[in-house]
C-alpha positions as CSV (number, residue, x, y, z in Angstrom):
1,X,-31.8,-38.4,-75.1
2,X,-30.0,-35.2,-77.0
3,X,-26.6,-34.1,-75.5
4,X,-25.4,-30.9,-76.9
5,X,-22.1,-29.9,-75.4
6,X,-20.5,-26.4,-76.6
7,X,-16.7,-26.3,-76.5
8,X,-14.6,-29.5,-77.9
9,X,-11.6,-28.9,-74.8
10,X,-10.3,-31.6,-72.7
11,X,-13.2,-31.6,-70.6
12,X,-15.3,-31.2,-73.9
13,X,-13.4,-33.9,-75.7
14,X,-14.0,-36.5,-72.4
15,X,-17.4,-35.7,-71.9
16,X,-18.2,-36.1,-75.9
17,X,-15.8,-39.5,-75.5
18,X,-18.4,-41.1,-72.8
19,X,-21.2,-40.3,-73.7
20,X,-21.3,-41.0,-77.4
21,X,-20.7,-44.5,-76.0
22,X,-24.0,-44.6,-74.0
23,X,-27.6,-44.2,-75.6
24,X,-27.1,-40.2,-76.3
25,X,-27.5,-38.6,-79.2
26,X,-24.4,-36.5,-78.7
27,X,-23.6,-33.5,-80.8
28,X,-20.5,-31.2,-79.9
29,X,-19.7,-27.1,-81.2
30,X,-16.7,-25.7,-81.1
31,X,-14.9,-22.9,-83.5
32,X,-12.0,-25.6,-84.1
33,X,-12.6,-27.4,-86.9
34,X,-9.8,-29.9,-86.8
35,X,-10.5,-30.8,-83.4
36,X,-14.0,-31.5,-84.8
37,X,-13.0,-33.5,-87.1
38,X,-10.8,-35.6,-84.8
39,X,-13.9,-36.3,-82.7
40,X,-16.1,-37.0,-85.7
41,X,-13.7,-39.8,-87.0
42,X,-13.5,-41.5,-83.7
43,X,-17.0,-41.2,-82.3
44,X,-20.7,-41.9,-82.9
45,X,-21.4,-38.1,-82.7
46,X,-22.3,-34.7,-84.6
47,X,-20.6,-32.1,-84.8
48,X,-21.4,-28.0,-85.5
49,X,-18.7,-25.4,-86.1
50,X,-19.3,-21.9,-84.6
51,X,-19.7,-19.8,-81.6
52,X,-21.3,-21.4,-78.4
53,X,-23.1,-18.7,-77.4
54,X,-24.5,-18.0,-81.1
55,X,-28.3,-18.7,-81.4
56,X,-28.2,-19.2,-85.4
57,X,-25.1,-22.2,-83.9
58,X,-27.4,-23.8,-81.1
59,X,-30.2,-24.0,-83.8
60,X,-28.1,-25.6,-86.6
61,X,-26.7,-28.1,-83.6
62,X,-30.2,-29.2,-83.2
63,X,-31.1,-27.5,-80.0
64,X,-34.7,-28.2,-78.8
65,X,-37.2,-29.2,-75.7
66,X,-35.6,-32.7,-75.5
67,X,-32.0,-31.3,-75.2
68,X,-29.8,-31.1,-72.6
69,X,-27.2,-28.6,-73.0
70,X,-23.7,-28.9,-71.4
71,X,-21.7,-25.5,-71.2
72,X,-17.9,-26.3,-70.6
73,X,-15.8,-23.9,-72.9
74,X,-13.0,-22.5,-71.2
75,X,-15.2,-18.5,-70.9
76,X,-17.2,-18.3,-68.0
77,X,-19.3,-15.7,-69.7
78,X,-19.3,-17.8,-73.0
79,X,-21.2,-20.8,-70.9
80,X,-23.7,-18.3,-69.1
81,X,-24.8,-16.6,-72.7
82,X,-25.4,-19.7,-73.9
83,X,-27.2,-21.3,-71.3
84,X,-29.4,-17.9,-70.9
85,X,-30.2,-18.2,-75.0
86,X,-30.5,-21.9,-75.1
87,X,-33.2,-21.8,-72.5
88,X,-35.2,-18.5,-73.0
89,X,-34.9,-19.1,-77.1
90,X,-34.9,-22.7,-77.3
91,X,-36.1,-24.3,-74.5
92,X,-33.8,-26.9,-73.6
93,X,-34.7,-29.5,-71.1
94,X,-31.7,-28.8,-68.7
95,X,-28.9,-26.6,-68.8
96,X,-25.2,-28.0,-67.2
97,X,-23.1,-24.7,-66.7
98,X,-19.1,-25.4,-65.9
99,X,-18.1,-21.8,-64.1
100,X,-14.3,-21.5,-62.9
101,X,-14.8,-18.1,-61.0
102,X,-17.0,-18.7,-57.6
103,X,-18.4,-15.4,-57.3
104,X,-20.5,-16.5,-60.5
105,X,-21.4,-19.2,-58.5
106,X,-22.5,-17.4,-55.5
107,X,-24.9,-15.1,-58.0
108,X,-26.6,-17.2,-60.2
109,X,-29.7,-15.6,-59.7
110,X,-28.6,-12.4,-61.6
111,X,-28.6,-15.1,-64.9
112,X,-32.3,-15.0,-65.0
113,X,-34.9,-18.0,-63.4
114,X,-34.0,-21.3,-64.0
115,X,-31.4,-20.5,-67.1
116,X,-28.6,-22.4,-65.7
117,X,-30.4,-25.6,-64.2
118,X,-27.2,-26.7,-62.8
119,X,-23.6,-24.7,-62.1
120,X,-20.1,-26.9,-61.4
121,X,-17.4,-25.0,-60.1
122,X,-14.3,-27.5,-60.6
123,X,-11.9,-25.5,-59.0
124,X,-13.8,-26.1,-55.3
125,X,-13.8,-29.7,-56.0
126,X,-10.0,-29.5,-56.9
127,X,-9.5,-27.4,-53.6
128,X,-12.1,-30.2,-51.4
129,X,-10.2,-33.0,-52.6
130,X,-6.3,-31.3,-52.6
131,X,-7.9,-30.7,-48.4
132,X,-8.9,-34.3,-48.0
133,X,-5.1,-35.7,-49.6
134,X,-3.1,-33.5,-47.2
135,X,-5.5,-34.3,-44.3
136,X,-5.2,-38.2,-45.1
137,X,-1.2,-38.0,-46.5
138,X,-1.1,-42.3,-47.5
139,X,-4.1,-41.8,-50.0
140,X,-3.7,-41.2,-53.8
141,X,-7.8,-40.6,-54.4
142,X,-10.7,-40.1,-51.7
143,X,-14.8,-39.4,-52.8
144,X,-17.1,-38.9,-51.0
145,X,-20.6,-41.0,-51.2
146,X,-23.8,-41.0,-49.3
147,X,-23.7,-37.5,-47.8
148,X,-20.6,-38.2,-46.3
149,X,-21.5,-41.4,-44.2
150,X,-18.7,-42.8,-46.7
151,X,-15.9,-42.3,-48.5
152,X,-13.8,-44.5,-51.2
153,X,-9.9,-44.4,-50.8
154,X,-7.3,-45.5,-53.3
155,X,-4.0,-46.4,-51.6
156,X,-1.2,-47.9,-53.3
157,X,0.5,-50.8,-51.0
158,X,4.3,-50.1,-50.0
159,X,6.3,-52.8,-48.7
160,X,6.0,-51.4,-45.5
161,X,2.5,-51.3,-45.0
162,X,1.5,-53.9,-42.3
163,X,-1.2,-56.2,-44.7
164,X,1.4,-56.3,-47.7
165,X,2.1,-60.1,-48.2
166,X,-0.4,-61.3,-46.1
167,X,-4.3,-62.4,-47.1
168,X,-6.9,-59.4,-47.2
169,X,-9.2,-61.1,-44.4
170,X,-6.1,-60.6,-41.9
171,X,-7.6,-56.7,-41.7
172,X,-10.1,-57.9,-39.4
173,X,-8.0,-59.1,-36.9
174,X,-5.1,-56.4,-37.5
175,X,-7.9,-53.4,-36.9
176,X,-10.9,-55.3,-35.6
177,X,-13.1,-52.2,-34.6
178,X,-13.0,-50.8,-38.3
179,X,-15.7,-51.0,-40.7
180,X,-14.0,-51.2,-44.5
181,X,-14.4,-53.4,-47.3
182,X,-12.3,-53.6,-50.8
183,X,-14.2,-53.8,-53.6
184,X,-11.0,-53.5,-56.2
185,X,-7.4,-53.9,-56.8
186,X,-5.9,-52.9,-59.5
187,X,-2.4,-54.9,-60.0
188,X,-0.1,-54.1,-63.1
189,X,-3.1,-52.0,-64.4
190,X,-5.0,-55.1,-64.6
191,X,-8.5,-54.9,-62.3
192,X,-9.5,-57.7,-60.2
193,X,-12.1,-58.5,-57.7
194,X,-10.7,-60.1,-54.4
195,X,-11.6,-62.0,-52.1
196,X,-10.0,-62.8,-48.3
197,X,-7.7,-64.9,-49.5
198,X,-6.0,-62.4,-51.9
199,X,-2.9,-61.7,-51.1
200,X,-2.1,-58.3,-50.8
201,X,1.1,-57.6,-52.8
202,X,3.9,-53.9,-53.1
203,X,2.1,-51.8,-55.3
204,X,-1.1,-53.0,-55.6
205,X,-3.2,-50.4,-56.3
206,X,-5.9,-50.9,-53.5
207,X,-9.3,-49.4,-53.6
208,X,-11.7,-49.1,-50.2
209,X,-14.4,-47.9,-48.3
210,X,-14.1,-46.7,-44.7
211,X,-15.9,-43.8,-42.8
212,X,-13.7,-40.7,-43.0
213,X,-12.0,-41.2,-39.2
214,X,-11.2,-45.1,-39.9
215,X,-9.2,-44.2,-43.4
216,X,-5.8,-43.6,-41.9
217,X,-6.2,-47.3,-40.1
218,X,-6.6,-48.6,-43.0
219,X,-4.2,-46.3,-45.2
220,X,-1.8,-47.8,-42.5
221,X,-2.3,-51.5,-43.4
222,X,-1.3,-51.2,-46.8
223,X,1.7,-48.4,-46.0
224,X,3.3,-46.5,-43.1
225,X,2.0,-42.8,-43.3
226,X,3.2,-39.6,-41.3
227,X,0.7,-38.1,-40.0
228,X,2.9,-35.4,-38.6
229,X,2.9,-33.4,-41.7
230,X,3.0,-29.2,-40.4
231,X,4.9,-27.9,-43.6
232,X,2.7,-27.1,-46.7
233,X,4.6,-25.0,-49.9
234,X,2.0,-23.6,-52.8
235,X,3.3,-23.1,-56.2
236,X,0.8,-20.4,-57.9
237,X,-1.4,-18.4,-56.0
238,X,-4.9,-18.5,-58.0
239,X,-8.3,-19.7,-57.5
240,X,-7.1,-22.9,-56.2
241,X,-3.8,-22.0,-54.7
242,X,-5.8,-19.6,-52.5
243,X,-8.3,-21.1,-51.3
244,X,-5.9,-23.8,-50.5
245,X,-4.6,-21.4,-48.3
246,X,-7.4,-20.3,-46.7
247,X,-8.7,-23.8,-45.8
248,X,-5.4,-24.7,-44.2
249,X,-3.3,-21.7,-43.2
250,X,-5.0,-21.8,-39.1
251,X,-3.9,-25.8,-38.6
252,X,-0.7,-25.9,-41.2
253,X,2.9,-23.5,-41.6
254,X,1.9,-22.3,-45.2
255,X,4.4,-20.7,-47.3
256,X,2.6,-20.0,-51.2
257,X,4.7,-18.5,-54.3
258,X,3.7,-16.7,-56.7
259,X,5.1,-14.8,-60.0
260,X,3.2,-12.1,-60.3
261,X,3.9,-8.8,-58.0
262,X,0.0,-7.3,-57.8
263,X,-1.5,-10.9,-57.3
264,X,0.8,-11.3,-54.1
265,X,0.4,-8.0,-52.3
266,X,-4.0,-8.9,-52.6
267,X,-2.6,-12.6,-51.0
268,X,-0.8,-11.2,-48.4
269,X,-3.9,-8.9,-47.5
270,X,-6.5,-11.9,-47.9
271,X,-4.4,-14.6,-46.4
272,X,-3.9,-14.3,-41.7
273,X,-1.4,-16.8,-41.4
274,X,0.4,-17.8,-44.6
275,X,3.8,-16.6,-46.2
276,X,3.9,-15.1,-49.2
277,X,6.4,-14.8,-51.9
278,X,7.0,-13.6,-55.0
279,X,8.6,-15.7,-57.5
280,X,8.8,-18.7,-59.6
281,X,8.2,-22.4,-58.1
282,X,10.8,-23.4,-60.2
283,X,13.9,-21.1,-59.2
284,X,16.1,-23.5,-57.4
285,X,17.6,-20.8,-55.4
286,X,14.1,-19.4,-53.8
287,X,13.4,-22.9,-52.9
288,X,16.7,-23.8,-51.2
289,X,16.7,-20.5,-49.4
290,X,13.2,-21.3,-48.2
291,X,14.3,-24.3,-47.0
292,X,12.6,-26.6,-49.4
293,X,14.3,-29.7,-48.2
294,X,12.0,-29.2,-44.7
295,X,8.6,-29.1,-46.5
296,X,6.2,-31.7,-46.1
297,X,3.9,-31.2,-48.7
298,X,4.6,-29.2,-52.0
299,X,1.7,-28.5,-54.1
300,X,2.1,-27.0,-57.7
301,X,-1.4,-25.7,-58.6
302,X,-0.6,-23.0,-61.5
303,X,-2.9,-23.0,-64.8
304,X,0.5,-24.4,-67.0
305,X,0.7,-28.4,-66.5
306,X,4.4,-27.8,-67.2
307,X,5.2,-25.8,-64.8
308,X,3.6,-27.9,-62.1
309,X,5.4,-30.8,-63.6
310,X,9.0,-29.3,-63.3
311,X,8.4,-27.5,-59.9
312,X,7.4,-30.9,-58.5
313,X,10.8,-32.3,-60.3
314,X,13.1,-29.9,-58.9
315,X,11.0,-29.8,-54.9
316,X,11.5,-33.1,-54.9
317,X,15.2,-33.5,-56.2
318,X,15.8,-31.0,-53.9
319,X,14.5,-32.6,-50.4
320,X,10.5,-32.2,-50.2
321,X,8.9,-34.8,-49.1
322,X,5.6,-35.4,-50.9
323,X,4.5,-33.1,-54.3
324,X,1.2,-33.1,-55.0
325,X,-0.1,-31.4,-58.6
326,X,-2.7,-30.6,-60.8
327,X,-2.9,-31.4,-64.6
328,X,-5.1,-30.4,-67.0
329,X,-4.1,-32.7,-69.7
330,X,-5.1,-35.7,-68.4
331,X,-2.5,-37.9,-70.6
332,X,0.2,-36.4,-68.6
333,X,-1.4,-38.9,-65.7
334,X,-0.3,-42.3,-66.6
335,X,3.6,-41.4,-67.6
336,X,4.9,-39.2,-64.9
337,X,7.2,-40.8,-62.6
338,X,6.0,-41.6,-59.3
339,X,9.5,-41.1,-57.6
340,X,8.9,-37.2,-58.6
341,X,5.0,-36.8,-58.7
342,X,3.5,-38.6,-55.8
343,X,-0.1,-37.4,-56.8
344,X,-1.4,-35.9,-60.1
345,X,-5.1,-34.2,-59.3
346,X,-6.9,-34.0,-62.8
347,X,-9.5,-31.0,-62.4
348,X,-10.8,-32.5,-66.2
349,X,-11.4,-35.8,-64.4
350,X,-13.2,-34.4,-61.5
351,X,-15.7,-32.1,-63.8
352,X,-16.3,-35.2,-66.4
353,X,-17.6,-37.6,-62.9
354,X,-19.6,-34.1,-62.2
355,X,-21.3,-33.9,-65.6
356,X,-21.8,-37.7,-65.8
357,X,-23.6,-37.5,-62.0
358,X,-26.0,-34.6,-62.9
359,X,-27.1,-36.4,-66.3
360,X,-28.3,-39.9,-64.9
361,X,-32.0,-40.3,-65.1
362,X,-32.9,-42.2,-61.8
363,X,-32.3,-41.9,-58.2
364,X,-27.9,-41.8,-58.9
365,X,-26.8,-38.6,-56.4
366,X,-23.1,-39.6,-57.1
367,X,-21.3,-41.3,-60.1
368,X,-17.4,-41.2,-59.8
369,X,-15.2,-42.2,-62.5
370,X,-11.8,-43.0,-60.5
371,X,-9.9,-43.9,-63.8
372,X,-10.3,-42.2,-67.3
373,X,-8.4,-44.4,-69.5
374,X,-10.0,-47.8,-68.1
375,X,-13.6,-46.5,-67.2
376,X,-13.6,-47.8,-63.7
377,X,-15.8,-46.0,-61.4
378,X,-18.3,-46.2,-59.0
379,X,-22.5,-45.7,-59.0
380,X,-24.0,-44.3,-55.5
381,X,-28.0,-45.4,-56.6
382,X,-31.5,-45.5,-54.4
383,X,-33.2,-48.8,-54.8
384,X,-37.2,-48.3,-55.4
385,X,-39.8,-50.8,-55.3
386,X,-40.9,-51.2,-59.0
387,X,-41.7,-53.8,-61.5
388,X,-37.9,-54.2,-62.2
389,X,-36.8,-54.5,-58.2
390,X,-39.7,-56.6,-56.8
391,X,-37.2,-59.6,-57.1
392,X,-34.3,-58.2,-55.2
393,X,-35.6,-57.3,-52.1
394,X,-35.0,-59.8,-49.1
395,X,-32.5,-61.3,-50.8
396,X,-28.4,-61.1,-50.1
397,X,-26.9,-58.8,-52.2
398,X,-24.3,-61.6,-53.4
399,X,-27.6,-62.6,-55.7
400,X,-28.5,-59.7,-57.1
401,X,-28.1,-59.2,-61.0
402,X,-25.0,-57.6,-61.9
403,X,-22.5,-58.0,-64.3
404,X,-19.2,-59.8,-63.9
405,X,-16.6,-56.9,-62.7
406,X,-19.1,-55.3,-60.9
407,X,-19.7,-55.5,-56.9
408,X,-21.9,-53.8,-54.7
409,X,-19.5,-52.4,-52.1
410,X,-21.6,-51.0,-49.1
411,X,-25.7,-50.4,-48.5
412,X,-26.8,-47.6,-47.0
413,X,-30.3,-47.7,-45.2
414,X,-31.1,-44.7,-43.2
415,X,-28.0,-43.5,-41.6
416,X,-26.4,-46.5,-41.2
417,X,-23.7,-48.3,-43.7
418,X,-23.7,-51.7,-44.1
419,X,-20.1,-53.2,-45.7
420,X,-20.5,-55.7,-48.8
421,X,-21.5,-59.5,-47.0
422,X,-22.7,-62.7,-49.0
423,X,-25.7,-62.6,-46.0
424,X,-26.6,-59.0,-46.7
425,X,-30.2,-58.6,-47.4
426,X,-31.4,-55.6,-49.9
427,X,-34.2,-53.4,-48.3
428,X,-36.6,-50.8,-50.2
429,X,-34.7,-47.5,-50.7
430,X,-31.7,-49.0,-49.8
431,X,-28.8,-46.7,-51.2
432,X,-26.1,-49.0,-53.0
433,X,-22.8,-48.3,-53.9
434,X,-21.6,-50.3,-57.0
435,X,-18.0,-50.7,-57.9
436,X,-17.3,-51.2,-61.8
437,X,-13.9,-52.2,-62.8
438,X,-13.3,-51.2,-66.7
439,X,-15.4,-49.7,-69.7
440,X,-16.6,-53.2,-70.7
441,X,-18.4,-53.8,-67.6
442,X,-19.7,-49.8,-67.7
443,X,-21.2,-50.9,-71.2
444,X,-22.8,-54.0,-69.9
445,X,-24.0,-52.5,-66.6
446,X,-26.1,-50.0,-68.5
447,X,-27.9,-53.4,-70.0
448,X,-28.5,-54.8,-66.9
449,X,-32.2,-55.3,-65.2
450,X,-30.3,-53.9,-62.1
451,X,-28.9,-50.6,-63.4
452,X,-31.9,-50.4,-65.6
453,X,-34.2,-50.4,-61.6
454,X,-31.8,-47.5,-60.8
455,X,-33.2,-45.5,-64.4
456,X,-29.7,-45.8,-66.3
């Protein structure tokens, strides 16, 4: 299949990075020549300098019937012209559409008939999961899977967590009416299956599956939690700072700064409940006199990954207890210190897993990569009866085809979820949800008779 993805950004880059790995014939445009060249020398991919939106560049980038264009250049309007040209002028098979500002969203109709096949707005997905962090305060990363029925939590054990030096199976007799099952854990950055004997050691990063009301019971066994948080402070008052806001402001004391004069006073008149304040987030004397060191939850959300960093410094240093940020350079992840930056939110993460979901071929409504740098993620897919799944039905799950570092976490059938079991039996349509640990067993996955039932 024929990837053509305009704009060689972060998201760009990460999207060009993945795929070029997988059986895509991936070409990339951008205006940035070095950038081009970068990607060219590290990647099985081609690569066209010029403007997106240009139809003389989508022609000499190959675009054609058997394309599938993904528009993720950092102009809104840029990614709308060129989905509108790429479809009406070239006919490409599907068009992907990143778009940062949700009234585009809300009028994709005015675009024309089936010229953007598919629109991701990051910035709700950033504001959906910055919701589901405060509302669940011990979890580093929540998704969402099957509709809803599930979701998959990564908690990092604290010493004081109530399972931390004791065996994994002891959950079951520490919370014995909830459902949850750990697929992964990663310990010192190194991914391992366990099993009920593992024991459960400080720091282990711990990934789960629970239905949303039974994640803070489990959240608890790996680390104490308050759930008492009332306090929320918002460093930057933009797409994502605002509807932050807005979700929260009628069960939360909000209090959301904000540099610039004009963008304020339309807060103040948007906003019923919150506090707003002109300012920096990083002027230590606005923060003490707003009593930073009585905040709960400080979340620096501006566009500069800088700023959010030092805000979160200082807030801390000065008495907040949790910071949450976002970053848009996702290398900034893996080296800031934990004892500052409780949770970095990477919207270039969250648009890369929404890419990757709307390109699989079979019955896949959700793929979720939960960590860039090792390729760990996880596959929501529909089971069919075929020439390729005939085998697997009626038999436990525990004997199905997969790769080493691979585990199917939870079946779905119907409306009711099912945990991981040696004795669980696949059904027709059963909806699976497979855990892969690390790029190596992405790469093999994609090989196997399993994934290839699912069309991947």
């Amino acid at each position: 299949m024929k990837i053509l993805i305009l704009g060689a950004g972060r998201v760009g880059s990460s999207l060009a990075s993945t795929l070029s790995k997988q059986e895509y014939e991936v070409s990339i445009v951008d205006l940035n020549k070095d950038k081009l060249l970068k990607l060219q020398e590290d990647y099985d991919l081609a690569t066209e300098i010029g403007h997106a939106s240009h139809p003389i560049t989508l022609e000499r980038a190959g675009a054609d019937e058997n394309t599938i264009l993904i528009a993720v250049t950092n102009s809104d309007e840029c990614n709308i012209t060129s989905c509108q040209i790429a479809k009406s002028k070239f006919n490409v098979k599907k068009t992907i559409c990143r778009l940062s500002d949700s009234s585009y969203l809300e009028s994709l109709e005015a675009f024309g008939k089936n010229n953007i096949d598919i629109a991701i707005g990051p910035e709700n997905e950033v504001t959906e999961h910055l919701v589901d962090l405060i509302k669940h305060p011990g979890a580093e990363q929540i998704e969402s899977f099957a509709n809803g029925l599930i979701k998959v939590v990564s908690v990092k054990a604290k010493k004081d967590g109530m399972l931390v030096n004791r065996e994994l199976k002891s959950i079951k007799s520490d919370i014995p009416d909830t459902d949850t099952y750990v697929p992964a854990i990663y310990r010192k950055g190194k991914p391992l299956i366990p099993d009920g004997k593992t024991i459960i050691k400080e720091n282990d990063e711990i990934y789960f599956l629970a239905a949303e009301n039974d994640i803070d019971g489990v959240v608890q066994e790996m680390r104490l939690q308050d759930t008492s948080l009332s306090r929320i402070m918002i460093i930057g008052g933009g797409k994502i700072g605002f509807s932050l806001a807005k979700s929260l402001e009628d069960d939360y004391k909000i209090k959301i700064i904000d540099p610039d004069g004009d963008r304020c006073e339309a807060l103040s008149r948007q906003l019923n409940r919150t506090i707003v304040l002109k300012g920096e987030g990083s002027d230590e004397e606005l923060l003490r006199s707003e009593n930073i060191e009585n905040i709960d939850i400080f979340c620096a959300l501006t566009n500069d990954d800088e700023t959010n960093i030092m805000a979160a410094f200082l807030a801390k240093k000065l008495g907040a207890k949790k910071t949450i940020i976002i970053v848009n350079n996702y290398t900034y992840i893996n080296i800031l210190p934990k004892n500052f930056v409780d949770i970095a939110l990477s919207p270039q993460r969250l648009t890369v897993s929404m890419v990757l979901q709307h390109l699989a071929k079979g019955d896949v409504p959700r793929e979720v990569i939960f960590k860039m740098q090792s390729g760990a993620e996880a596959i929501e897919g529909i089971i069919h009866k075929n020439k390729f799944t005939e085998g697997f039905f009626d038999k436990p799950i525990s004997e199905l085809p997969l790769p080493e570092s691979c585990v199917i976490a939870s079946v779905i059938r119907g409306e009711e979820v099912f945990m991981h079991s040696k004795d669980l039996l696949l059904k027709p349509n059963d909806r699976i949800i497979v855990f892969i640990l690390g790029k190596f067993a992405i790469k093999n996955s994609h090989d196997s008779l399993m994934f290839k039932s699912l069309g991947l």
